[in-house]
Structures are given as structure tokens and as C-alpha cells.
C-alpha positions, 0 to 999 in steps of 0.5 A: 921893811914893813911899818906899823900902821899908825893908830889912833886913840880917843882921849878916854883912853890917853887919860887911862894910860896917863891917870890923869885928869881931863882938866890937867891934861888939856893944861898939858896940852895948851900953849897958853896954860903954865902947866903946857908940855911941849912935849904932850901929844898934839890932837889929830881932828877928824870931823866934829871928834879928836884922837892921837897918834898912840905913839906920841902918848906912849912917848911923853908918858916915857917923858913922865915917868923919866921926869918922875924919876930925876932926883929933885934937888931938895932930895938926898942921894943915898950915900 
């Protein structure tokens, strides 16, 4: 069985993929924030820079697209 080496990415690319900007991804990312997403990747620290793990991105962008597409309960289901 081979895995898949783990890769890293800057956080430019996390706000592409997202299309999102630096400031509501860093409330995504705070505890302390209203806006937190326990789900967003956390960073990985390398020296005086951070980077994260492309998996977890690509997993919460799921999460945000799965959540985008949940009917609201103002909206109205076509019969």
C-alpha cells in the first residue's frame, strides 16, 4: 500500500481555492472569533511562515460547498 505524500500550501493558495478573503479566513480559523469553523484547516508552523496540509483544505471546502447547498429553512422546496 503506498500513501500519499502529505503537501503543503501557502495560505495565497487556501484563499484561491476558497475565494476568500484573508480577513474571513483568519475569523474561520480563530477560536476566539463568532465566525470560528471548527472545521477549517489548522496551520501547520514552519519557522517565522505557515502552511497547511492541502487535504484538510480540500476537506472543509467540501464542508462548504455541502453546507451551501442545505436547503435554508426560509427557503421553499419545489413541490
Amino acid at each position: 500500500m503506498t500513501t500519499k505524500p502529505t503537501r503543503l500550501i501557502r495560505l495565497p493558495e487556501v484563499l484561491n481555492r476558497a475565494a476568500m478573503s484573508k480577513s474571513r479566513f483568519y475569523q474561520a480559523i480563530n477560536p476566539k472569533h463568532p465566525k470560528y469553523d471548527e472545521r477549517a484547516p489548522h496551520p501547520v508552523r514552519m519557522g517565522s511562515t505557515v502552511a497547511f496540509v492541502e487535504t484538510e483544505v480540500e476537506e472543509w471546502l467540501q464542508t462548504l460547498v455541502q453546507r451551501g447547498r442545505q436547503p435554508t429553512p426560509d427557503s421553499k422546496e419545489a413541490a
